[in-house]
N, C-alpha and C positions, 0 to 999 in steps of 0.2 A: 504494500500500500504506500502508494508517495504521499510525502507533508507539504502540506502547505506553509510557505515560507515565509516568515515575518522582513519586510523588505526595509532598512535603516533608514528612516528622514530625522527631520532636526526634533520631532514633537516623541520619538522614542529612542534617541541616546541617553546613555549613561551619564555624560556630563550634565544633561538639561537638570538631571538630579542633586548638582553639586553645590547651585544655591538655598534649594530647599534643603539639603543636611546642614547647612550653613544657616539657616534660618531655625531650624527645628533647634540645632546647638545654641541661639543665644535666648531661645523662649524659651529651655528648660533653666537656665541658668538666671533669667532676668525679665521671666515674663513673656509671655506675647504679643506681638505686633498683629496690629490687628487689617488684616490685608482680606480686603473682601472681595478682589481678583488676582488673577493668574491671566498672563500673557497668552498660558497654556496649559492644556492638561491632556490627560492619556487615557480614555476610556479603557475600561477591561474588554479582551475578546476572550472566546471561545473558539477554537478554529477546529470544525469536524471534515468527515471525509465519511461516503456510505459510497455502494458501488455503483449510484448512478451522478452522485453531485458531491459538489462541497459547501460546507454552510459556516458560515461568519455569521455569530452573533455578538454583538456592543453591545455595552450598556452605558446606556448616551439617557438617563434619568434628568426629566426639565428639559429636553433642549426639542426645541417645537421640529418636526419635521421638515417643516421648511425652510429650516436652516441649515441641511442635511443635504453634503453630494457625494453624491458616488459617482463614479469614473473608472473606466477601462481603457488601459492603452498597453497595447502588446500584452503582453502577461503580467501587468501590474494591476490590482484591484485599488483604488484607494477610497479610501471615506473622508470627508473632511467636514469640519460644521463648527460650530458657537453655539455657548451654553452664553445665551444672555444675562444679564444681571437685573436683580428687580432694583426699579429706582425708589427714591427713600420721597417718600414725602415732606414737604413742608414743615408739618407738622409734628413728625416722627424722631425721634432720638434713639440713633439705636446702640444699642451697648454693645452688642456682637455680634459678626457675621461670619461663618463658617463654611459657608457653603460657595464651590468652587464656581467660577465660570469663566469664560476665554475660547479661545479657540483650539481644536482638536485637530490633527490628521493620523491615519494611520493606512500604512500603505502593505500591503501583501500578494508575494509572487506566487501566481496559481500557476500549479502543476501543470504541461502539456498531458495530454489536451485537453483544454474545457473547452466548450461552445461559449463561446464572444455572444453568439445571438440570444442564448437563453438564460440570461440571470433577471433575478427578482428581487426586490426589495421592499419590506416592511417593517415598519417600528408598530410596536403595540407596549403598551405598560411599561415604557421607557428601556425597552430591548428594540436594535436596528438588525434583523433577520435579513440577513442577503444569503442567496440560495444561486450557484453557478454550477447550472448542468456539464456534465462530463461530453465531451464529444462522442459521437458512438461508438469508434473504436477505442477510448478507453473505457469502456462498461465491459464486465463481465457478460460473456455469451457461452452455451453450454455448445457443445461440438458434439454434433453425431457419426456413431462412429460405426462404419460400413460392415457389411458381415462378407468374409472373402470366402 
């Protein structure tokens, strides 16, 4: 069975991690800064494989679909979007905000061969379910076998 390949951009390096240990290091020591976005962030996947498709599922939680793309080019799948941030009222004082928002991408090299023409894509319950059928000759087919 081939894996589906997680493909390196700048939103899933290791360094993009090196301000946040940097950050996390002076709020255990001296409190927290109270930062109510991110430049960026890195949805979790699940990357499956069954013997007709491959399925990516994100969990992209809050971020309206339609600020959700997906893109294919050559063997690259990418996803990219924005988790908006809610704006504070007038009125409002708010003491703390936890919750992440910025922009996403996450890029992944599918296996030859998938079919380019048949992928799908859905979010439901703050899960983005994209579904890219296998080409037919990479499906399993049963061979019959001649009697001499």
């Amino acid at each position: 069975m081939q894996q589906l390949a997680l493909r390196p951009n700048r939103a899933n390096g290791t360094m993009l991690d090196f301000p946040r240990s940097v950050e996390d290091l002076f709020n255990k020591f001296w409190g927290g800064f109270n930062r109510p976005t991110v430049d960026s962030w890195i949805p979790p996947v699940d990357l499956i494989e069954t013997p007709q498709a491959y399925l990516l599922r994100l969990e992209i939680p809050g971020v309206n679909p339609d600020d959700v793309e997906v893109t294919l080019v050559g063997d690259t799948l990418t996803v990219r979007g924005e988790k908006r941030i809610v704006e504070k009222d007038a009125d409002q004082t708010w003491s703390l905000t936890e919750r992440l928002a910025g922009h996403f991408e996450r890029s992944f090299r599918l296996p030859a061969p998938a079919s380019t023409k048949e992928i799908e894509a859905e979010a439901r319950h703050g899960v983005l379910a994209i579904r890219v059928m296998k080409a037919a000759e990479a499906q399993p087919r049963k061979i019959a076998i001649r009697h001499g």
